[in-house]
Backbone as a printed PyTorch tensor [residue, N CA C, xyz], in Angstrom:
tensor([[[-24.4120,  -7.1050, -11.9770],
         [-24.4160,  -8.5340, -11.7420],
         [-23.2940,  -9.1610, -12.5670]],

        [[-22.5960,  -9.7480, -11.8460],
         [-21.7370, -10.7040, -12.7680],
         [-21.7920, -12.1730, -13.4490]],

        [[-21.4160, -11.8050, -14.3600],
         [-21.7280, -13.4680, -15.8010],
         [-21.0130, -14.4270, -14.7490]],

        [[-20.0040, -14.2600, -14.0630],
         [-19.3220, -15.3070, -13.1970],
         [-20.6930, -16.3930, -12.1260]],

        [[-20.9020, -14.9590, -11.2000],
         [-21.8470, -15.6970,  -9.8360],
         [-22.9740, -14.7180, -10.1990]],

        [[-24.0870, -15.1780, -10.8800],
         [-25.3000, -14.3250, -11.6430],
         [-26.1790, -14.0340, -10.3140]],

        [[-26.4980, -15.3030,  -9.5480],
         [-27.0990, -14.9050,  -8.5040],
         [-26.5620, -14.4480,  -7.1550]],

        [[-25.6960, -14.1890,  -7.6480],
         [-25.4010, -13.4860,  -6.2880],
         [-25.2510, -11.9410,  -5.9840]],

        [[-25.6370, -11.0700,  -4.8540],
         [-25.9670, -10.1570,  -4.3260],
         [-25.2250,  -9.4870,  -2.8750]],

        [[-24.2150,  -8.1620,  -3.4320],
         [-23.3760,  -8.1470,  -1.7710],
         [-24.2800,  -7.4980,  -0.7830]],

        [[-24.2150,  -7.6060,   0.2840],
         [-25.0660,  -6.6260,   1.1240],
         [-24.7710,  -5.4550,   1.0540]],

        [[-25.6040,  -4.1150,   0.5790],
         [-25.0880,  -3.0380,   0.8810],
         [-24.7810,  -2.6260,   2.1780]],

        [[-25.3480,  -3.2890,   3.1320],
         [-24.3380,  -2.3940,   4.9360],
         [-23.2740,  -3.4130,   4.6850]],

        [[-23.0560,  -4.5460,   4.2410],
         [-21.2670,  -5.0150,   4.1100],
         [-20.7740,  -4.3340,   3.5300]],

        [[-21.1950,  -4.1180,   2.5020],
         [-20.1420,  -2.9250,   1.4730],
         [-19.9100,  -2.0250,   1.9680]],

        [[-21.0230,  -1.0590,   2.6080],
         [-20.9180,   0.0580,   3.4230],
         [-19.6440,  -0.1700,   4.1730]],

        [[-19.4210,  -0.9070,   5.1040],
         [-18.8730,  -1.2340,   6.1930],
         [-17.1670,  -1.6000,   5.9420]],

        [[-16.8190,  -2.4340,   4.4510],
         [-16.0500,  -2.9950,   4.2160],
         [-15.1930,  -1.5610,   3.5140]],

        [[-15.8360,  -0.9480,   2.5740],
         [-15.6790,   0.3880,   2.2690],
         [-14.9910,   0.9590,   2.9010]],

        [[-15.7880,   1.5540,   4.2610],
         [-14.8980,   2.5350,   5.6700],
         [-13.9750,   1.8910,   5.3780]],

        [[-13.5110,   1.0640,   5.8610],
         [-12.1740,   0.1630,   6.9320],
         [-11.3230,  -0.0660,   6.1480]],

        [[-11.6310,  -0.1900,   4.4110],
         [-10.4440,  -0.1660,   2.8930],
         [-10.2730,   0.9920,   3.3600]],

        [[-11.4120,   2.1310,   3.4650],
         [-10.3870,   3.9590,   3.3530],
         [ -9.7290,   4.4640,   4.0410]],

        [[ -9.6250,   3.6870,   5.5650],
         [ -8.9710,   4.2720,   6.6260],
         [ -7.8300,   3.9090,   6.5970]],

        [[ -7.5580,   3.1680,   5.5490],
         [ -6.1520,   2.7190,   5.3940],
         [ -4.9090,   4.0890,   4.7810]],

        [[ -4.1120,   3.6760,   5.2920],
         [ -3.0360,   4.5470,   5.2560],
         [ -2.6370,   5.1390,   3.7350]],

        [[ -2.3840,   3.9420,   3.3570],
         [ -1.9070,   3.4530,   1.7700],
         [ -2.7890,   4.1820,   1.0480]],

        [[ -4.3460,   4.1810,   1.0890],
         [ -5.4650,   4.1440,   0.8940],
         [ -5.5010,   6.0660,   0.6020]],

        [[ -5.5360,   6.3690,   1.6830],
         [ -5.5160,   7.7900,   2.1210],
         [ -4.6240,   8.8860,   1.2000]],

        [[ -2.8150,   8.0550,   1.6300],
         [ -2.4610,   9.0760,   0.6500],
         [ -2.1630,   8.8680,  -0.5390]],

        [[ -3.1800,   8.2450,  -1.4080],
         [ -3.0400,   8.0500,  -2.5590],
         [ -4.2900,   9.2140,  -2.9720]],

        [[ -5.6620,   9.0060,  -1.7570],
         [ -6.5240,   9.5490,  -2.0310],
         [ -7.4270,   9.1190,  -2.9270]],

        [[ -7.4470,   7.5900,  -2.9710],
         [ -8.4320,   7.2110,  -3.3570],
         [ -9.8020,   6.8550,  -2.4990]],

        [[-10.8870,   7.1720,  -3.7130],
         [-11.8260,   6.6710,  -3.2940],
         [-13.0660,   5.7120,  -4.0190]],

        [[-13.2800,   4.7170,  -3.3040],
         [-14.2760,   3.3840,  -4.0430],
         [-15.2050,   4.2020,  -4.1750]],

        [[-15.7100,   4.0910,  -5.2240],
         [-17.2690,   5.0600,  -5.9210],
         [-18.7060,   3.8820,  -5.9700]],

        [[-18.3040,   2.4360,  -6.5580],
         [-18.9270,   1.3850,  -6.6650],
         [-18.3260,   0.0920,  -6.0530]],

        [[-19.0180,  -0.8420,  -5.9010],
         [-18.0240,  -1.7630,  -5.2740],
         [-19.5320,  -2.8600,  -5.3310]],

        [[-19.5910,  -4.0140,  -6.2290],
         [-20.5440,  -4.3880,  -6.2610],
         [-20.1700,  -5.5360,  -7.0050]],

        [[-21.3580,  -7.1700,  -7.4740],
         [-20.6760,  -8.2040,  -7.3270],
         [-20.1400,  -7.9320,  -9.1180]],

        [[-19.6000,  -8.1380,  -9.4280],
         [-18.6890,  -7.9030, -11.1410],
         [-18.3310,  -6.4530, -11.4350]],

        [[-18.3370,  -5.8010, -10.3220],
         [-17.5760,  -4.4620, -10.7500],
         [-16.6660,  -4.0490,  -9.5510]],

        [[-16.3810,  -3.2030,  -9.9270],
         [-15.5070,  -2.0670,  -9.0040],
         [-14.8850,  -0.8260,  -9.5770]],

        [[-15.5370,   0.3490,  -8.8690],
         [-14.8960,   2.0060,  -9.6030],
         [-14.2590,   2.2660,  -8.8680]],

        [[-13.1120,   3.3110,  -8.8230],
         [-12.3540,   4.0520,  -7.8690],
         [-12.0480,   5.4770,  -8.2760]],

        [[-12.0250,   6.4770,  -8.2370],
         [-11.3570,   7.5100,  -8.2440],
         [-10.3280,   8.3550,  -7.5270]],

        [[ -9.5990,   8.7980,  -8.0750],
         [ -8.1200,   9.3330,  -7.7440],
         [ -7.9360,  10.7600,  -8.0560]],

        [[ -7.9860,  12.1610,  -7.1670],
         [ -7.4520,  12.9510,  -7.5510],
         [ -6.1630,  13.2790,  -8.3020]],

        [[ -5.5380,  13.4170,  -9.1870],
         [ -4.1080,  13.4320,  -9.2180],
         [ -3.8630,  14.9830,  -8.3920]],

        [[ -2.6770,  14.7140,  -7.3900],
         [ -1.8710,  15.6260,  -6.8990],
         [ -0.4690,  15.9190,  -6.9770]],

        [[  0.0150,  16.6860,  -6.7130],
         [  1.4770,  16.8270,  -6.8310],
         [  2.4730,  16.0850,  -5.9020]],

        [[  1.9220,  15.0760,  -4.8580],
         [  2.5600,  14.0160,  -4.1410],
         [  2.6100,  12.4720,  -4.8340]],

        [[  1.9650,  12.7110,  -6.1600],
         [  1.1910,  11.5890,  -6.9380],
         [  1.9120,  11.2360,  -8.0130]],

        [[  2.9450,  12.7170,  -8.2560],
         [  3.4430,  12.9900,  -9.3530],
         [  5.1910,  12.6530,  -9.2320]],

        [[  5.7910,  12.3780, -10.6220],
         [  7.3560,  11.8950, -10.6240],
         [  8.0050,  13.0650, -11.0180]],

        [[  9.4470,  12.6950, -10.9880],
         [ 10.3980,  13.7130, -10.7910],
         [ 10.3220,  14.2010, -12.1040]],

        [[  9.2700,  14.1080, -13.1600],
         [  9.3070,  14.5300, -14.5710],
         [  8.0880,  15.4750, -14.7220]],

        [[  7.2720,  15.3250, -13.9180],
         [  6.2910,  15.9990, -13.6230],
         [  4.8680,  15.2170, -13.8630]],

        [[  4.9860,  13.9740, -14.5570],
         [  3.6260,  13.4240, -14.4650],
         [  3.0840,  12.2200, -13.6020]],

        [[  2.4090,  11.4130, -13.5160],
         [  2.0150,  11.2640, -12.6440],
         [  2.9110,   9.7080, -12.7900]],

        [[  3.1360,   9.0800, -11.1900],
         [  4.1400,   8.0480, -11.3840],
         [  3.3480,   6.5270, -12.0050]],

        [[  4.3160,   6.1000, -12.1190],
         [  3.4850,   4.2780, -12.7750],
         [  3.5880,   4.1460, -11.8380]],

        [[  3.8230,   3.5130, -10.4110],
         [  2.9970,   2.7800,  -9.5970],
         [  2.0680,   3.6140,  -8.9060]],

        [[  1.7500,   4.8580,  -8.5350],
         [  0.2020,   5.1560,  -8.7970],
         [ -0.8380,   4.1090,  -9.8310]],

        [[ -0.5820,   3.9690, -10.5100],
         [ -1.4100,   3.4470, -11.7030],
         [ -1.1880,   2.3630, -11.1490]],

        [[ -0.5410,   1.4370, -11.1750],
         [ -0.0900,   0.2690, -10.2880],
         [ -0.7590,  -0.1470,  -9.5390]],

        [[ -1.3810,   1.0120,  -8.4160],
         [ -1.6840,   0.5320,  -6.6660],
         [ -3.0720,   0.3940,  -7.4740]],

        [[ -3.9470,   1.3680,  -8.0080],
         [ -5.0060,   1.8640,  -8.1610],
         [ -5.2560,   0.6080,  -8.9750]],

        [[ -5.1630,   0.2010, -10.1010],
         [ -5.2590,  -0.7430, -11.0070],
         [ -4.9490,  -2.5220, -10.1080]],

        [[ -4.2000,  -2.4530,  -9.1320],
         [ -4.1480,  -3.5410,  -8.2520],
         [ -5.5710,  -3.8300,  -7.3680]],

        [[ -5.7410,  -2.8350,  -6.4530],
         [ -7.1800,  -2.1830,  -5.8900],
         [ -7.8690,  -2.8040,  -6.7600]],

        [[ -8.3890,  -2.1900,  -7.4880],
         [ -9.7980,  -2.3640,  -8.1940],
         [-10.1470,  -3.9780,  -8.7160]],

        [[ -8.8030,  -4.0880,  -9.0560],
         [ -8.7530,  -5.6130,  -9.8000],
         [ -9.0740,  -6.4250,  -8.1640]],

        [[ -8.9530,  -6.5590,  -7.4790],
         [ -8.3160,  -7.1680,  -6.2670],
         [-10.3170,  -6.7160,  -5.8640]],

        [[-10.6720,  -5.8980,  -5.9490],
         [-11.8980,  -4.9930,  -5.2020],
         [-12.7000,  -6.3100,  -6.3730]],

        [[-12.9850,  -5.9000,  -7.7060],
         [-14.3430,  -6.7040,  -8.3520],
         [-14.1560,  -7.9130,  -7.8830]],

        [[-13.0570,  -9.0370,  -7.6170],
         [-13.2420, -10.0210,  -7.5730],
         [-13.9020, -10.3130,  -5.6020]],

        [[-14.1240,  -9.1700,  -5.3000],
         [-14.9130,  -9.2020,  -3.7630],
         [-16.1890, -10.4870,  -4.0280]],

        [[-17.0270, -10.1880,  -4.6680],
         [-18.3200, -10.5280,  -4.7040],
         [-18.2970, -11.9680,  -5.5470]],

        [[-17.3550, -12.4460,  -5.8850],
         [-17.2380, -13.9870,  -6.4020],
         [-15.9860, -15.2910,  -5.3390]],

        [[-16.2470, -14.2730,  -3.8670],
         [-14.9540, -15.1070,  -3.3300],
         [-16.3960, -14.9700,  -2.5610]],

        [[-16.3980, -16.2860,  -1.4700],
         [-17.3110, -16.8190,  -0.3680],
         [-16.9180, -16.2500,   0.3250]],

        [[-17.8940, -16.1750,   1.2530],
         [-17.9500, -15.5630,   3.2030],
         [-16.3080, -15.4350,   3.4530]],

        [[-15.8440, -16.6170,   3.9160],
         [-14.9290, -16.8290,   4.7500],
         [-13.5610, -17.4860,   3.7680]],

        [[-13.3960, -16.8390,   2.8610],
         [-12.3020, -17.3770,   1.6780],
         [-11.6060, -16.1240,   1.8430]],

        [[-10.5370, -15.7430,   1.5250],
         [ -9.9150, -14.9910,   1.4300],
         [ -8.5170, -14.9540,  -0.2460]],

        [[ -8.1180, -13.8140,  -0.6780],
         [ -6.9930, -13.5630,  -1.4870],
         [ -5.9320, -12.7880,  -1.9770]],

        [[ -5.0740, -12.7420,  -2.4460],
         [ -4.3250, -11.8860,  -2.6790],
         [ -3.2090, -11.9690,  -4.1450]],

        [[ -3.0390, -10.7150,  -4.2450],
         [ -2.7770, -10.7610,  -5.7570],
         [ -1.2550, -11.8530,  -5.5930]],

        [[ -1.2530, -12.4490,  -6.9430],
         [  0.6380, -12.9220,  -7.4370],
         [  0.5280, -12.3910,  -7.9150]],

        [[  0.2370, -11.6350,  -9.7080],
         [  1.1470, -11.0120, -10.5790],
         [  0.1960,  -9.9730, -11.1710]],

        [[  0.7400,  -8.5810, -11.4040],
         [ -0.2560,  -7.5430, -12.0030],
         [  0.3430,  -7.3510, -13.2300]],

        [[ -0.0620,  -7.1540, -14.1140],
         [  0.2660,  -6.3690, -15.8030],
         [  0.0660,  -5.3740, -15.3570]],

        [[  0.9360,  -3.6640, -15.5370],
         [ -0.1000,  -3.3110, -16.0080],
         [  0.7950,  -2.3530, -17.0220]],

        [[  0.2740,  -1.9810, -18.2640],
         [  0.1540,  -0.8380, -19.1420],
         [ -0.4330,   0.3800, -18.9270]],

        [[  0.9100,   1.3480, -18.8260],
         [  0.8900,   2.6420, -18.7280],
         [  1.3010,   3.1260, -20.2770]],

        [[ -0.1870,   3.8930, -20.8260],
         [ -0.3380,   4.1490, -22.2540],
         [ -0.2380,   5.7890, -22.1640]],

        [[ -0.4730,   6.5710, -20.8800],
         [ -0.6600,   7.8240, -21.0390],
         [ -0.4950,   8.5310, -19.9480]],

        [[  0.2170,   9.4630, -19.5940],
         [  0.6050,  10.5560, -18.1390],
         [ -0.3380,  11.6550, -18.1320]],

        [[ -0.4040,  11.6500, -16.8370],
         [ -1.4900,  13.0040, -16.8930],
         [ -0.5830,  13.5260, -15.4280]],

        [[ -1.0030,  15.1340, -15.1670],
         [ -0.8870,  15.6510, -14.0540],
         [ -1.5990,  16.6330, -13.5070]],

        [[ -2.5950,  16.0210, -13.8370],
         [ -3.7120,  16.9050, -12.7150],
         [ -4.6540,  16.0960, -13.3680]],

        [[ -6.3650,  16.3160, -12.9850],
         [ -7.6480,  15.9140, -12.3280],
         [ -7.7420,  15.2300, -11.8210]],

        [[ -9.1990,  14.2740, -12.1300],
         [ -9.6360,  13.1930, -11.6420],
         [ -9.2230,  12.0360, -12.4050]],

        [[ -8.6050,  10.9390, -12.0060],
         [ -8.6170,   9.6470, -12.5910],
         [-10.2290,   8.8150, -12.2580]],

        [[-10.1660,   7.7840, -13.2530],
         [-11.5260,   6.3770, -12.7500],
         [-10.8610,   5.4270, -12.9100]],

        [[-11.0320,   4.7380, -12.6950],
         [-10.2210,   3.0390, -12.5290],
         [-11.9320,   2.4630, -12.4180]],

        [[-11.5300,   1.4550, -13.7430],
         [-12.9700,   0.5900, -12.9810],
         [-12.3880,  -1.1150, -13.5580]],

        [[-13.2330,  -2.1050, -12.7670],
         [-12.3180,  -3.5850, -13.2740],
         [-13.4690,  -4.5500, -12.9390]],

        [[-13.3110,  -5.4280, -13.6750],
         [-14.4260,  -6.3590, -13.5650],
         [-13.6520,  -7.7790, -13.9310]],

        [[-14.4320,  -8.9730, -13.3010],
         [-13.6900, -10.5700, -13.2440],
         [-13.9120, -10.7260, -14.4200]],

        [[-13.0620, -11.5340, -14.9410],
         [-12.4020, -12.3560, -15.6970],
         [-12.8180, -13.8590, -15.9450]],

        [[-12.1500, -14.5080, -14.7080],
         [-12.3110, -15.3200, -14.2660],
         [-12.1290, -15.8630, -12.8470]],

        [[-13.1250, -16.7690, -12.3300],
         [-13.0700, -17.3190, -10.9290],
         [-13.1010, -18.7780, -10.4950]],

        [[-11.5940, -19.6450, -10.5910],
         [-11.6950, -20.4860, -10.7180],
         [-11.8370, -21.3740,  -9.0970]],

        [[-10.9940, -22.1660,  -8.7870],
         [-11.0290, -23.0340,  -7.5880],
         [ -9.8180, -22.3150,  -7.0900]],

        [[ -9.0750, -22.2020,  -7.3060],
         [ -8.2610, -21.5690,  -6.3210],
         [ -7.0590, -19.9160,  -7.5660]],

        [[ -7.5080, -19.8590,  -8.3820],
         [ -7.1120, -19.0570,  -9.5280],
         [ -8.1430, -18.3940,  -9.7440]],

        [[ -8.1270, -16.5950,  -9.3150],
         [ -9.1850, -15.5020, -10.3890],
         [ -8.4110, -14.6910, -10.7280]],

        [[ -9.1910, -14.2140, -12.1520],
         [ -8.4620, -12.9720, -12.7010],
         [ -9.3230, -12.2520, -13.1760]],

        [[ -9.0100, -11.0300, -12.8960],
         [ -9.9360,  -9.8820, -13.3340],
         [ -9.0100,  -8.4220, -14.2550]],

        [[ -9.2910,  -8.0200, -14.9750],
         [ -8.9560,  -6.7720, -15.7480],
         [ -9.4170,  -5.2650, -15.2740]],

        [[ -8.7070,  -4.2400, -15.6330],
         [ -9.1930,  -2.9030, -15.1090],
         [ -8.3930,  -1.8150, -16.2180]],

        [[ -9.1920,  -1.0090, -15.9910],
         [ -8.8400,   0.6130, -17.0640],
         [ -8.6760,   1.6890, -16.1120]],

        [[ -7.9240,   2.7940, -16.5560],
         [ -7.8600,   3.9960, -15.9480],
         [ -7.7620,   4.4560, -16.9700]],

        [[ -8.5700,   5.5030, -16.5340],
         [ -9.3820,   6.8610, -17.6570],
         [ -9.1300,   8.0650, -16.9570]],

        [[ -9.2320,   9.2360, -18.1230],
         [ -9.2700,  10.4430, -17.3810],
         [-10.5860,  10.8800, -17.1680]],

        [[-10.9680,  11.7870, -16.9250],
         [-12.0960,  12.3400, -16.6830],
         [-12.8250,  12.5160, -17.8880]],

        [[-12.2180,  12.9770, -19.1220],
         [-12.5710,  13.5730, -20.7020],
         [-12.7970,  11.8180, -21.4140]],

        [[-12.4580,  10.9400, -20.7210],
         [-12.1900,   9.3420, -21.0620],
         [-10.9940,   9.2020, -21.6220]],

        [[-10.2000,   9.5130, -21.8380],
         [ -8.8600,   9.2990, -22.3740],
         [ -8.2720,   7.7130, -21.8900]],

        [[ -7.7820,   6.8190, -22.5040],
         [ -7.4950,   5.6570, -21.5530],
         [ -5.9020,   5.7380, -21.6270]],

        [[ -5.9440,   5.8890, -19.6850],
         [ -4.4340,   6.3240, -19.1330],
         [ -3.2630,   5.2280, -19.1220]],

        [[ -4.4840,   3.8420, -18.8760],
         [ -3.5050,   2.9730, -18.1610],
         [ -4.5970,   1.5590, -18.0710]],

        [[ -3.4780,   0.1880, -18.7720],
         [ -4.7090,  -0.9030, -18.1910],
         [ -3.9160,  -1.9140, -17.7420]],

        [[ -4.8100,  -2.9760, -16.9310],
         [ -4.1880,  -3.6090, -16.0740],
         [ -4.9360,  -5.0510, -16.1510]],

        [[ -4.2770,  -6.0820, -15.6150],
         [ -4.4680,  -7.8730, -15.2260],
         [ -4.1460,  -7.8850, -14.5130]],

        [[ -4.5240,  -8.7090, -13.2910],
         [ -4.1860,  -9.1490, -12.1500],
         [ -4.5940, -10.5100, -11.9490]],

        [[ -3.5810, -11.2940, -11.4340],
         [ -4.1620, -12.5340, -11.4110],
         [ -3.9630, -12.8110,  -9.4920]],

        [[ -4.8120, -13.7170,  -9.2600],
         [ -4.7770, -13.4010,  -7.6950],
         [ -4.8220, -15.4900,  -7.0440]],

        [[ -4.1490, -15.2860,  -6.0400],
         [ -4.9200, -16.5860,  -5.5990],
         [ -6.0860, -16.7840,  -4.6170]],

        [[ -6.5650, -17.7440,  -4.3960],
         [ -7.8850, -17.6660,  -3.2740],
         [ -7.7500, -18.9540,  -2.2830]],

        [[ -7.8310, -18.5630,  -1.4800],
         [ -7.5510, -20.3130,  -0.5600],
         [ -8.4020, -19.6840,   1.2790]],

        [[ -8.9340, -20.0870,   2.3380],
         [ -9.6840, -19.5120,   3.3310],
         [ -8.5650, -19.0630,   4.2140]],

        [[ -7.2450, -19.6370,   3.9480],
         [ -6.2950, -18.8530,   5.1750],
         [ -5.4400, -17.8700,   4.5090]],

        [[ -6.0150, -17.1020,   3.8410],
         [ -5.2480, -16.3420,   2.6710],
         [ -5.8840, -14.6960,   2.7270]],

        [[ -5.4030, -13.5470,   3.5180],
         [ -6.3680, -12.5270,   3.7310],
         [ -7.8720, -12.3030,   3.7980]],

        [[ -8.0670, -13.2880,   4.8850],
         [ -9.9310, -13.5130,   5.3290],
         [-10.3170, -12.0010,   5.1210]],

        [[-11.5650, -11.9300,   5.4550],
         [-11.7900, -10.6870,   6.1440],
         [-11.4750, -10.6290,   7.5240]],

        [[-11.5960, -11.6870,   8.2270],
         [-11.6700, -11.9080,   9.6520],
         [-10.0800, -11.4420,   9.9610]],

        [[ -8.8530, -11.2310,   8.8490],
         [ -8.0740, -10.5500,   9.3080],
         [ -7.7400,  -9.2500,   9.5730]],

        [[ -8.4410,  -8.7580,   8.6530],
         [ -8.8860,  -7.0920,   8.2170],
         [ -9.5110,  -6.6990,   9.2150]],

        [[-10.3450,  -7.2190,  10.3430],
         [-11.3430,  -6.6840,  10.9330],
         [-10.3170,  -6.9350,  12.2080]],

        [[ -9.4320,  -7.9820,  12.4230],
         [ -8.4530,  -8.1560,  13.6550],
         [ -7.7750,  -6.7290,  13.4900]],

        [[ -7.0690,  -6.6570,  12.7070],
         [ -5.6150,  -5.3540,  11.8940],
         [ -6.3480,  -4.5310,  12.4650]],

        [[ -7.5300,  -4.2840,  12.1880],
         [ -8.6260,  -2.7380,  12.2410],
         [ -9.1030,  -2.3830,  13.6420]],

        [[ -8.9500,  -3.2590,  14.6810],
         [ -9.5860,  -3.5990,  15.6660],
         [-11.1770,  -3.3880,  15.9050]],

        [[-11.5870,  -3.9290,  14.9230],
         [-13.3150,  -3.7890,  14.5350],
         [-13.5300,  -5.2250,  15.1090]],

        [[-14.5920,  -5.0370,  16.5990],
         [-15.3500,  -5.8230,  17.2440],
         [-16.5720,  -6.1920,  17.1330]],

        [[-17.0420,  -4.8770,  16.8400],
         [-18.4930,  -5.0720,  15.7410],
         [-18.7720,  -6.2450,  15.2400]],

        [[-19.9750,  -6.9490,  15.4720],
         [-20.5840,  -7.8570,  14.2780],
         [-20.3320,  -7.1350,  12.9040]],

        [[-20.1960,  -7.9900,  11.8280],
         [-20.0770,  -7.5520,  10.5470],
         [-21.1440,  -8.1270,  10.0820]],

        [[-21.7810,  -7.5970,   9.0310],
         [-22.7690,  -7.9410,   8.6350],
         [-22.3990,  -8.8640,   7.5660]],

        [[-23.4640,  -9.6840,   6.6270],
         [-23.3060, -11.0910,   5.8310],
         [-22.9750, -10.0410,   4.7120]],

        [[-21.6960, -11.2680,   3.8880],
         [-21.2720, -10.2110,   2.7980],
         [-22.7190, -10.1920,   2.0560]],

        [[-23.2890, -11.4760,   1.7070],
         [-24.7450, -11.7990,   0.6450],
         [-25.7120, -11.4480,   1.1810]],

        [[-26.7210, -10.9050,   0.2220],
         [-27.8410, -11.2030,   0.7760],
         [-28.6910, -12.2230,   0.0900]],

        [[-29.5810, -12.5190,   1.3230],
         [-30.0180, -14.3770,   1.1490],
         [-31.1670, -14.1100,  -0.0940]],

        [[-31.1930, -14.7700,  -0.7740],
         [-32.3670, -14.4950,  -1.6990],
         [-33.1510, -15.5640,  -1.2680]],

        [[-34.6400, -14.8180,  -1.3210],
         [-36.3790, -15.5910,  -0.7480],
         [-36.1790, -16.6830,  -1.4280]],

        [[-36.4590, -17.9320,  -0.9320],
         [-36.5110, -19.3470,  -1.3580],
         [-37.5650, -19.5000,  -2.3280]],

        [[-37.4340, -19.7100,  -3.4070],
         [-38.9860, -19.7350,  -4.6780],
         [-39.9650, -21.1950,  -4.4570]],

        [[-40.9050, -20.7040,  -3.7410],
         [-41.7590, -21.3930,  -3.6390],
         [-42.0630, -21.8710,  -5.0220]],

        [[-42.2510, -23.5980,  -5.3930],
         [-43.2340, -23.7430,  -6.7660],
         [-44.5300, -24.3670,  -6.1520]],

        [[-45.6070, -23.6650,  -6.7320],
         [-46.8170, -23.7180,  -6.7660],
         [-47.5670, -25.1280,  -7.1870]],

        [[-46.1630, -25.7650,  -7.7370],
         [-46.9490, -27.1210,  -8.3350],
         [-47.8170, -26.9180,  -9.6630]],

        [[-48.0510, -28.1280, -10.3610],
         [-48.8300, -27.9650, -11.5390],
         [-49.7990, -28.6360, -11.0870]],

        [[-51.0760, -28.2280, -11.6690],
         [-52.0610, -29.2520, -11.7810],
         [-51.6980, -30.6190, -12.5980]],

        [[-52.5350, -31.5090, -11.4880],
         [-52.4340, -33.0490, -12.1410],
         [-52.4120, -32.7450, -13.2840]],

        [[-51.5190, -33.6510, -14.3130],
         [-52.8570, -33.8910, -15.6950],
         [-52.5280, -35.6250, -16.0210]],

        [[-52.1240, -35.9850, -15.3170],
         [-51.9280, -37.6300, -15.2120],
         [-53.3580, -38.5960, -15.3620]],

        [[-53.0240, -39.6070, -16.5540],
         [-54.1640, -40.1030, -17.1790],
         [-55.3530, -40.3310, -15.3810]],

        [[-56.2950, -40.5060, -15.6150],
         [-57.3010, -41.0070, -14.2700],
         [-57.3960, -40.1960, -13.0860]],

        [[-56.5670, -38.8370, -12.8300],
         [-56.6630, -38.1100, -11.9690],
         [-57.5350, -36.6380, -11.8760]]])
């Protein structure tokens, strides 16, 4: 749950759904990442490192770290943008503290902040042993004609109903107090 939007809740068949259609992406693919979590104040990813991954020095390149650390940052702030709002990054930091060339990477990132039309969220990449590889800021804008989903699902040619990103939480009935008003 995030300190940002406390009550709020993504649907897991949206996530499900939103998930596929991030992995079938090209970009996506041969990087070989994959979203592990994706939920409202987080986001994990993991990254095999491979030898297509890797620079002419032998370790693994900074914008790998880059895309992955963009992703994730770009991914937590999912669950604090409304239905039909959309965003996309302006400017990423990021710090590359350490090269690796081979295992598994994690990338995980969580908001920052979510303002009116300004969020920012932070992210780490770790190795598998936790070593911290690489960290990142992203600051993004948000506005409704600004990468909807409703464009993602045009690009994708997904006709499908999509399901509600939220789910609705039960309306809290109050029970009322008993009177205790003088004469009643």
């Amino acid at each position: 749950m995030s300190y940002l939007s406390p009550d709020r809740k993504l649907n897991p068949d949206h996530v499900r759904m939103f998930i596929d259609i991030v992995s079938k992406g090209e970009f996506y693919r041969m990087l070989g990442m994959r979203i592990t979590d994706l939920r409202v104040g987080l986001c994990e990813a993991e990254v095999d490192v491979a030898p297509r991954l890797l620079n002419s020095f032998g370790g693994i390149h900074g914008g790998v770290y880059a895309s992955i650390l963009d992703t994730v940052t770009y991914l937590a702030m999912y669950g604090e943008v409304d239905e039909h709002e959309g965003y996309a990054t302006l400017d990423l930091v990021v710090n590359d503290l350490k090269s690796v060339n081979s295992g598994t990477i994690v990338a995980r990132a969580k908001p920052v902040r979510s303002g009116r039309h300004i969020l920012l969220a932070e992210a780490e990449i770790r190795s598998e042993a936790g070593s911290l590889l690489a960290t990142g800021t992203s600051k993004m804008f948000k506005a409704p004609n600004v990468q909807p989903l409703e464009q993602m699902l045009k690009y994708h040619q997904i006709d499908e109903p999509f399901p509600p990103k939220f789910v609705k939480k039960p309306a809290i009935v109050n029970p009322g107090r008993a009177s205790t008003a003088l004469g009643a």
